[in-house]
C-alpha positions in Angstrom: 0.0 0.0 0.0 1.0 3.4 -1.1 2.1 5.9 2.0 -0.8 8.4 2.9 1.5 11.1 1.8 2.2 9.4 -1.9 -1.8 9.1 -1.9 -2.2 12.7 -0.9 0.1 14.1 -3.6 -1.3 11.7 -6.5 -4.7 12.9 -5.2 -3.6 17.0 -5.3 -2.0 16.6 -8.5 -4.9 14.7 -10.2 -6.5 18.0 -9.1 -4.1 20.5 -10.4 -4.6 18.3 -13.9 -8.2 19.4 -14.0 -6.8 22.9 -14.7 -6.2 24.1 -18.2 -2.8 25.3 -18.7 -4.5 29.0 -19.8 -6.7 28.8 -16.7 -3.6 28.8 -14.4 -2.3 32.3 -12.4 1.7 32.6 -12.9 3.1 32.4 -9.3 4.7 36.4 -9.8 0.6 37.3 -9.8 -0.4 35.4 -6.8 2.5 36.8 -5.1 1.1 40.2 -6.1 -1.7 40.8 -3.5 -1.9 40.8 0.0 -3.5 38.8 2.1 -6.8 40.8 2.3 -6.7 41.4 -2.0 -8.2 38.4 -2.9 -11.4 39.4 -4.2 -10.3 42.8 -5.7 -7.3 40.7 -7.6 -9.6 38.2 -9.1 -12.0 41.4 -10.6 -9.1 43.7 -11.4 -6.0 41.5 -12.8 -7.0 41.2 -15.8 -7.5 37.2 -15.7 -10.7 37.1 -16.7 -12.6 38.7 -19.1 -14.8 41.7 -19.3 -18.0 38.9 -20.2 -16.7 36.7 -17.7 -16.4 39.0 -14.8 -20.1 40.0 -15.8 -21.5 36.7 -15.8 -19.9 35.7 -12.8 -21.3 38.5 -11.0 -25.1 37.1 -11.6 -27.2 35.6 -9.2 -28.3 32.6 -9.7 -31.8 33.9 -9.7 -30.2 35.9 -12.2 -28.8 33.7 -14.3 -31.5 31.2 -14.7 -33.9 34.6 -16.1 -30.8 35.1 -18.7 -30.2 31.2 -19.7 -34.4 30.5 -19.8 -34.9 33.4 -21.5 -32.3 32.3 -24.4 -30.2 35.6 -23.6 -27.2 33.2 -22.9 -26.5 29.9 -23.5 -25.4 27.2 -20.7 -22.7 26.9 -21.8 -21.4 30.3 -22.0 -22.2 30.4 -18.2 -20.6 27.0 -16.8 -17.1 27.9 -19.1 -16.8 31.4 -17.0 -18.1 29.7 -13.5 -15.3 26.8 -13.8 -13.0 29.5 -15.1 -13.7 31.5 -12.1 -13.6 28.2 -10.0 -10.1 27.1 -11.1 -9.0 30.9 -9.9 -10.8 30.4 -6.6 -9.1 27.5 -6.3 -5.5 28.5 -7.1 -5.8 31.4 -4.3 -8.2 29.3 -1.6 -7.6 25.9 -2.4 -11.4 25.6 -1.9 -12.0 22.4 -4.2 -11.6 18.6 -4.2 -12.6 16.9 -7.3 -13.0 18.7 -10.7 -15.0 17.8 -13.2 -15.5 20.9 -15.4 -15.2 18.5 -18.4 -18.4 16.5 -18.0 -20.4 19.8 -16.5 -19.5 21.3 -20.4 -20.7 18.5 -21.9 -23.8 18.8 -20.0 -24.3 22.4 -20.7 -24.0 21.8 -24.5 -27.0 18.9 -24.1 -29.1 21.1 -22.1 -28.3 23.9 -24.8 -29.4 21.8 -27.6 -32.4 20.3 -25.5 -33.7 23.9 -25.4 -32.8 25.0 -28.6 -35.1 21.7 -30.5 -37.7 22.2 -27.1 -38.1 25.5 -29.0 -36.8 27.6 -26.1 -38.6 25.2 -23.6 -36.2 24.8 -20.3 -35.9 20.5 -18.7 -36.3 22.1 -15.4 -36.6 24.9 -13.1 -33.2 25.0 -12.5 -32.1 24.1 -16.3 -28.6 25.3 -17.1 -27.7 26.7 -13.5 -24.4 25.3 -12.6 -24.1 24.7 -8.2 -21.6 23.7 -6.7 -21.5 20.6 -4.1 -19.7 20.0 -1.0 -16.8 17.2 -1.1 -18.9 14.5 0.8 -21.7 14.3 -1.6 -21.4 11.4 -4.0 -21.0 11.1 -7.8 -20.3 8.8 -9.7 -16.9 8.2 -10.6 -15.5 10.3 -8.3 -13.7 10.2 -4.5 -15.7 11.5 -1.5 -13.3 11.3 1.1 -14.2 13.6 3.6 -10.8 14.6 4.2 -9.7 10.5 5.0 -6.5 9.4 3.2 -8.2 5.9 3.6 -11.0 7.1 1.7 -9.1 8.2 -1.2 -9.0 6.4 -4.5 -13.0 5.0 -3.3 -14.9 6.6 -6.6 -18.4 6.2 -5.6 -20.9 4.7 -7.9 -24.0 5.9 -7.7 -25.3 9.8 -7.8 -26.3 11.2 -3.8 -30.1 12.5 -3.8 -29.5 15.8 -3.8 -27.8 15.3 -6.5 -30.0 13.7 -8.6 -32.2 16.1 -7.8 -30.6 19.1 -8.5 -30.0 16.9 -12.5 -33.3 16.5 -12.9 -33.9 19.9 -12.1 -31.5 20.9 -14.6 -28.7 22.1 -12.9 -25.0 21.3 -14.2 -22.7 19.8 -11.5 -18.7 21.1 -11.6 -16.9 20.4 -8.6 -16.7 19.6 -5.2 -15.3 21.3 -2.4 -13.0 20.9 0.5 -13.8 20.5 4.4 -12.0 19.4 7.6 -11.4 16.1 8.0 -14.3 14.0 9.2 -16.3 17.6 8.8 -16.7 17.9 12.3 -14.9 21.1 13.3 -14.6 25.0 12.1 -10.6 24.6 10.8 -10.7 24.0 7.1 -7.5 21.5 7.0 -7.0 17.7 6.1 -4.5 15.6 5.3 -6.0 14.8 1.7 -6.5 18.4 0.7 -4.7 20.6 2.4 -6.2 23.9 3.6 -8.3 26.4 2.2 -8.6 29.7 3.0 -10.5 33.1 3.7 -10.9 35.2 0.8 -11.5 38.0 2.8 -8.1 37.8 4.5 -6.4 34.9 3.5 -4.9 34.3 7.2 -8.0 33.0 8.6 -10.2 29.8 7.8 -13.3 30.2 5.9 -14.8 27.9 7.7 -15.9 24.5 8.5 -17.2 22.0 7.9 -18.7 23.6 4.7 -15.4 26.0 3.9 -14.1 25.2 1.0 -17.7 25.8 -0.5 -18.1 29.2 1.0 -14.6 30.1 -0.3 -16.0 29.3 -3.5 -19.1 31.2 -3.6 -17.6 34.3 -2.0 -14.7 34.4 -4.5 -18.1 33.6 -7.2 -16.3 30.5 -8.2 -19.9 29.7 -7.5 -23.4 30.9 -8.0 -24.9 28.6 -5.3 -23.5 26.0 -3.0 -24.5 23.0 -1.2 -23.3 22.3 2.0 -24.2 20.4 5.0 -24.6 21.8 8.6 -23.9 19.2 11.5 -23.4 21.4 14.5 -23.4 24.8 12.1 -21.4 23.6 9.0 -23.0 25.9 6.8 -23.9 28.4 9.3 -20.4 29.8 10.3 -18.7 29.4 6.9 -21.2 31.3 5.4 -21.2 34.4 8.4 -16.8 33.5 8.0 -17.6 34.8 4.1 -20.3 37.0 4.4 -23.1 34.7 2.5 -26.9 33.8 3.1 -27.2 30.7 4.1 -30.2 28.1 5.3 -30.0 25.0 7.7 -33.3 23.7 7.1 -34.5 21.0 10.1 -34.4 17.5 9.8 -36.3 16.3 6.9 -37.5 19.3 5.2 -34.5 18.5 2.5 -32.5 15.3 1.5 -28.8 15.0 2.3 -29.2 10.9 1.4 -26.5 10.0 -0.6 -23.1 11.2 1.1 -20.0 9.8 3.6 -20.4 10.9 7.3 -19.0 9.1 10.1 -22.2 9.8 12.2 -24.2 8.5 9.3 -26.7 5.9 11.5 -25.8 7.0 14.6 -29.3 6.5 16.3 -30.8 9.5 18.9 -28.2 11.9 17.6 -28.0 15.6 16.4 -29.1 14.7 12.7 -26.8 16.5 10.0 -29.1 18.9 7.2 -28.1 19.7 3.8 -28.5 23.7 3.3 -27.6 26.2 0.4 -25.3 29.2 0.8 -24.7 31.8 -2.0 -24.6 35.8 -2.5 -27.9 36.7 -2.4 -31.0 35.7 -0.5 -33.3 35.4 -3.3 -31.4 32.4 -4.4 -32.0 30.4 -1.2 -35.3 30.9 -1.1 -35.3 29.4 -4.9 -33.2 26.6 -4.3 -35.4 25.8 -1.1 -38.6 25.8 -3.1 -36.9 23.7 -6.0 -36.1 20.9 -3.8 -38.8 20.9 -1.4 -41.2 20.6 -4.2 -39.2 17.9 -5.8 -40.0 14.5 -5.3 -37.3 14.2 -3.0 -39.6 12.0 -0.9 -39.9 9.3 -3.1 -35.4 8.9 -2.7 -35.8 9.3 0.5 -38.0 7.6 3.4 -36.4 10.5 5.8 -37.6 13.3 4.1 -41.0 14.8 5.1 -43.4 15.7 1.9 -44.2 19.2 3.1 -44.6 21.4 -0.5 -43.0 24.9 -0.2 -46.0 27.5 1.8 -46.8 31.0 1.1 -46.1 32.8 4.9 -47.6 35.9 5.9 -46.6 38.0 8.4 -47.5 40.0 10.9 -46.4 43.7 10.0 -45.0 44.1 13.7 -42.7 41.3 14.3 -41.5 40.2 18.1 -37.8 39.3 17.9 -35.8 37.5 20.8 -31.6 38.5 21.0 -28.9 38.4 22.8 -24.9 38.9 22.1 -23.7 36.6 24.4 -24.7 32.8 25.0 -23.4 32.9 28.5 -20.5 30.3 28.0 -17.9 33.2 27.0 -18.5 36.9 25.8 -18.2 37.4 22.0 -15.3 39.9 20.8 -17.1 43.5 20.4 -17.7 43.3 16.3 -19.9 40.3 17.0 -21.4 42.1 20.2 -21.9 45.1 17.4 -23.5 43.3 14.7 -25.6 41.9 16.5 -27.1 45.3 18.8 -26.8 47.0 14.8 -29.3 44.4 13.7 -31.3 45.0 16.6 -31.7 49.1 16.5 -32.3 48.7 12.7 -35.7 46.2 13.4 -36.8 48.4 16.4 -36.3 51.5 14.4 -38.6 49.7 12.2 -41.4 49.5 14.7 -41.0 45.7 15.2 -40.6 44.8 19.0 -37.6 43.0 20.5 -36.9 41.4 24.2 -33.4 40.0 25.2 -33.3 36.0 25.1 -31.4 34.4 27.7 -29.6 31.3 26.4 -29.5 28.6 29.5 -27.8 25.0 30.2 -25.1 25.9 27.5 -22.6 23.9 29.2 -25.2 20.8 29.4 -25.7 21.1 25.4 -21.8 21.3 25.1 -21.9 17.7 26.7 -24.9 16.4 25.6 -23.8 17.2 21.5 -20.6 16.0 22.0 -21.7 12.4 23.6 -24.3 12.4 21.0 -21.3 12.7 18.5 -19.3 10.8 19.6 -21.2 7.6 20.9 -19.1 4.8 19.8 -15.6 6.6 21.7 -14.5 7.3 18.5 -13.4 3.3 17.8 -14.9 3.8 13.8 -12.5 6.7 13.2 -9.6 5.9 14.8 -9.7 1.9 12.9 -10.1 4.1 9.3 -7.5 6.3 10.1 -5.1 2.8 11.1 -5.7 1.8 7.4 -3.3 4.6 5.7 -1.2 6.0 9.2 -2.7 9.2 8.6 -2.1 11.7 11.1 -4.8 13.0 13.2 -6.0 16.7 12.0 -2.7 17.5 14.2 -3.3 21.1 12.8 -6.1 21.9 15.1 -6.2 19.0 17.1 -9.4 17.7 16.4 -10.7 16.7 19.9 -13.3 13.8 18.6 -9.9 12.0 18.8 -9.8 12.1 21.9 -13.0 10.5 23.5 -12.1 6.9 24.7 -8.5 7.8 25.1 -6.6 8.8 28.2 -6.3 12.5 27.3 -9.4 14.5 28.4 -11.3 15.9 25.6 -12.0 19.3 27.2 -9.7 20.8 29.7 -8.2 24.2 30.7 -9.3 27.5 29.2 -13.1 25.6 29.3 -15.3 26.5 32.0 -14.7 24.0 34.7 -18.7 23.6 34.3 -18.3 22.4 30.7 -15.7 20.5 30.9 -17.7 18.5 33.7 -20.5 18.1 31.8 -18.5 16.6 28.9 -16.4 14.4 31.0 -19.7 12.8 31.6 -19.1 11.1 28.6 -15.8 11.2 27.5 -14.8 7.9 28.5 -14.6 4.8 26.0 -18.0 4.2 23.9 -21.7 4.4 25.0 -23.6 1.3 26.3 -26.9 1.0 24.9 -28.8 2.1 27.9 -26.4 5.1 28.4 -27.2 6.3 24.9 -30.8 5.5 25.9 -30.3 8.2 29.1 -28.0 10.6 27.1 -31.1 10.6 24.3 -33.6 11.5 27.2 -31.6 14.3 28.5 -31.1 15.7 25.1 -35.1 15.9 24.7 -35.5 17.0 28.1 -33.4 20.0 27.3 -35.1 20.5 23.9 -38.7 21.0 26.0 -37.2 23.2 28.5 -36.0 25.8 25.6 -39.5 25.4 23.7 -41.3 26.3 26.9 -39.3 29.2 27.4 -39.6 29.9 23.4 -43.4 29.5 24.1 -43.3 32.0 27.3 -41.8 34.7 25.0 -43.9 34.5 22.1 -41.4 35.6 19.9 -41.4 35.2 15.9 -37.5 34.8 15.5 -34.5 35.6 17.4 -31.4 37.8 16.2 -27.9 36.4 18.0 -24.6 35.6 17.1 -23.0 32.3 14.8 -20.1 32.7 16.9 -17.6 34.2 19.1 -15.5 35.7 16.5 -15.8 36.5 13.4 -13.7 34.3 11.5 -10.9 31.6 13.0 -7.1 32.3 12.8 -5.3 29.8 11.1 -4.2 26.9 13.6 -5.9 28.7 16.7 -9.1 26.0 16.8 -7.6 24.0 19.4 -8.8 26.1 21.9 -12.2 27.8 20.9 -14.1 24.5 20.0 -17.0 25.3 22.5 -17.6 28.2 20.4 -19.5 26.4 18.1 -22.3 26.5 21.3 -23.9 29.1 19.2 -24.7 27.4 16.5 -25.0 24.1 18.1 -28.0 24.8 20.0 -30.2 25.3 17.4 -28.8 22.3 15.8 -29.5 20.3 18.9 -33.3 21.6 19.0 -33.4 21.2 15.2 -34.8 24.7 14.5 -35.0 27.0 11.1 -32.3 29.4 10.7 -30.6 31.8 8.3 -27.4 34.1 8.1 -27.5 37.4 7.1 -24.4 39.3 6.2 -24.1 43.1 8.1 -20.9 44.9 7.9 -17.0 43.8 8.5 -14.1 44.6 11.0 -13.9 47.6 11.5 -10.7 49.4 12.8 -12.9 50.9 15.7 -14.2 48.4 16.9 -11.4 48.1 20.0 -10.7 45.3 22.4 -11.9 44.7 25.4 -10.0 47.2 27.8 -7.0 45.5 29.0 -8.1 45.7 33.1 -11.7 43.8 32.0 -12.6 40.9 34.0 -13.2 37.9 32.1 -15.5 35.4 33.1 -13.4 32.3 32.5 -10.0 31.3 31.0 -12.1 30.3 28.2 -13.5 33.9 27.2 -10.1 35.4 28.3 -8.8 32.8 25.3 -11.2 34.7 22.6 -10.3 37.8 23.7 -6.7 37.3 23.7 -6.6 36.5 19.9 -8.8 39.5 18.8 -7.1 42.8 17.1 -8.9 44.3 14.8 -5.9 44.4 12.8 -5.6 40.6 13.2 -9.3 40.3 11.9 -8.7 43.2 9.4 -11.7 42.5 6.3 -13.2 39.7 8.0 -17.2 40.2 7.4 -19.5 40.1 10.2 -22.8 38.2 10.0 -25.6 37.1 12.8 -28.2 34.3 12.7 -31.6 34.5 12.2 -33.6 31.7 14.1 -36.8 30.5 14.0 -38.6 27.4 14.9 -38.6 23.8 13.5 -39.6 23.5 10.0 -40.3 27.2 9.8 -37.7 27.3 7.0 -40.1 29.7 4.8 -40.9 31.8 7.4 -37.1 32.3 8.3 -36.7 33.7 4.7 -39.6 35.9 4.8 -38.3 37.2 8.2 -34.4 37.6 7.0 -36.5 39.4 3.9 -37.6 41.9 6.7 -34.5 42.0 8.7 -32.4 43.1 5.4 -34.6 45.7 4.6 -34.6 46.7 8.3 -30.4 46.8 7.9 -30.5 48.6 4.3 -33.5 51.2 5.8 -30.6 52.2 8.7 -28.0 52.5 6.3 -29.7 54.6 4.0 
């Protein structure tokens, strides 16, 4: 057997081959920006053309009025989105598997489908190319998931989602890259290498769904797909400044992929959820797969048609900046109260939320993650000698062994409640309790929803606003505020608001901090450090309210662009 690192350079290069020779940046260009000129280079260096910058800069909403209304052919469009891609690539390294060969031949099928259809498109989504995240399969083609033991496994048939979105008439390019096993914020593995913030190229875009809002920020990418485990779409998209949806469970199929906690009973169910530039193009991707026949693929996914919501005129939002496990770094904090002044300057009325039991949820998700001590992971991982994801120190490694999982700067509270758990693999009855606790806690929070009365809430999708490269080790119970709404399966968007800005000051140097934990956060923010980095906040509402958290976000952008105005 080959050594993982022979596998991970035959895999890299057999990427870099998918590049045409023309479609390549000389190094003395990529040398030429800093690393917050990533976006301006790729619009203003010349390497694409005046028609492909154009194009590029659609919608997808957009570009499916051009394509449908014979404006432009498909074709035109995919050969300037995987030109665009290959760029995004060469200054990200956002992608896994190419295949910008077979998405051309699609496009000029569908092109000479709708030119003898006399102008009649195969679907609603009919010459749209989308981009998919690395662990959805197609044929022919790897989905590692970031596992050198996983390499060189081309799956064999098409995911769901997938075959949806061909049915549909969408044109499928590439794939795009995650942390390995997907189940952290740090956009590094050992097959792939790491991909990078487009905003400011010395911080992660994201996890586990980062490579694919690389992509779509850089418009390598008129929509992505992406899955969201613990907040996998949610956080990329705020670390890039995208819309994004995590649906709940059911609403739309992810059937079809590689995941580790694929059959893992009583869990925190993973959700597959768009993110792209514009908000308009969620709301048409949701309604183009919910009123699929997704159903009929999948005996998990609940028929519910896409619903016309009305709302209210005044709205009752919940917030708050802080979860209570550690104090966000003041951008957050300010994004967050912005949002706020701009909907009760609207007239809409808003009451602070107060999250509770964060640590609990910090133990309960990871036990529900990590149920069989990690045995699975660490006997794939014995098959090639691949390292663990040493960058970041993935700490799902280290349930069942002697290390404890959480320790110092964690609250002493959650790290009690994890070490619980942390100890070898679940027996059935204990996964029986852990189960009960989790939907315990998910009645306590919709009791309190219930005693608020509230329509959505406005908070935070993390601590900070983006992730330092190699700084995860220590801020992994961040992902707390994204968690919770995956543990109680709700409904929620991310809207972008502003950036960094070099005002926004830390915390004065005598301030008291809560725990070595917050003090941790803290210690890593300048806004010099975070220089670019764009600054989103979650919008949240209930389970299966996925339509009514668009119509809401609707409200709270024009809420934002009213105050700016």
């Amino acid at each position: 057997m080959l050594s993982w690192e022979s596998i991970r350079d035959q895999k890299q290069a057999q990427r870099a081959s998918k590049i045409l020779p023309e479609w390549r940046i000389p190094q003395e260009k990529l040398a030429s920006f800093g690393d917050l000129g990533a976006i301006e280079f790729v619009e203003k260096s010349g390497i694409l053309t005046d028609r492909e910058l154009e194009i590029t800069s659609w919608t997808a909403v957009e570009v499916l009025k051009r394509v449908h209304a014979g404006e432009i052919t498909a074709y035109e469009v995919t050969k300037a989105i995987c030109h665009r891609a290959a760029i995004a690539q060469q200054i990200s390294n956002c992608l896994t598997e190419i295949f910008f060969d077979e998405a051309l031949e699609r496009a000029k099928e569908l092109d000479s489908q709708f030119s003898s259809n006399g102008g009649k498109p195969v679907g609603p989504l009919h010459g749209l190319p989308i981009s998919i995240k690395d662990l959805f399969n197609v044929p022919g083609y790897d989905s590692t998931i970031g596992l050198i033991a996983w390499a060189n496994q081309p799956a064999k048939e098409w995911a769901v989602p997938c075959k949806i979105l061909l049915d549909a008439g969408a044109i499928l390019y590439c794939k795009t890259n995650i942390p390995q096993i997907m189940m952290t914020f740090e956009g590094w593995n050992p097959v792939w290498d790491r991909s990078k913030n487009p905003y400011n190229l010395t911080l992660t875009s994201g996890g586990s769904s980062g490579g694919e809002s690389a992509l779509v920020a850089l418009r390598g990418s008129f929509l992505g797909v992406g899955t969201d485990l613990g907040g996998s779409v949610r956080i990329p998209a705020g670390f890039c400044g995208l819309w994004s949806l995590r649906p709940s469970v059911g609403r739309i199929s992810r059937k079809g992929g590689r995941a580790l906690t694929l059959g893992c009973p009583g869990g925190i169910y993973g959700v597959q959820g768009p993110m792209a530039n514009s908000l308009e193009d969620l709301e048409m991707y949701t309604r183009v797969m919910v009123n699929s026949n997704q159903s009929l693929d999948d005996p998990d996914v609940i028929p519910i048609p896409y619903r016309s919501i009305q709302l209210p005129k005044k709205l009752k939002f919940g917030y708050y900046t802080s979860n209570g496990l550690a104090r966000p770094v003041p951008p957050i904090e300010r994004s967050v109260l912005e949002t706020v002044s701009a909907v009760k300057a609207a007239g809409h009325e808003v009451v602070e939320f107060n999250c509770f039991e964060i640590s609990k949820l910090l133990g309960l998700v990871y036990a529900l993650w990590t149920a069989d001590g990690q045995i699975a992971l660490r006997d794939i991982m014995k098959i090639s000698g691949e390292p663990a994801d040493e960058y970041i120190s993935n700490p799902f490694l280290r349930f069942g062994s002697d290390e404890p999982v959480f320790q110092e700067p964690y609250p002493d509270e959650a790290v009690a409640e994890v070490a619980k758990w942390e100890k070898g693999h679940l027996t059935v009855s204990q996964l029986w309790e852990l189960t009960l606790e989790r939907d315990n806690f998910k009645s306590r929070y919709l009791e309190y929803l219930n005693s608020l009365g509230i329509d959505a809430i406005i908070c935070p999708i993390m601590a900070v606003p983006a992730v330092p490269h190699d700084t995860g080790r220590d801020l992994m119970a961040t992902l707390t505020y994204t968690m919770l709404y995956s543990l109680l399966d709700y409904s929620a968007t991310t809207i972008p608001v502003s950036k960094v800005k070099p005002s926004d000051a830390p915390l004065p140097s005598d301030y008291a901090f809560a725990n070595q934990f917050e003090r941790k956060i803290h210690e890593i923010y300048t806004p010099e450090r975070f220089a670019n980095a764009p600054l989103s906040v979650q919008i949240v509402c209930r389970r299966l309210e996925e339509e009514k958290v668009i119509e809401i976000t609707k409200v709270v952008r024009s809420c934002l662009e009213a105050g700016k105005a």
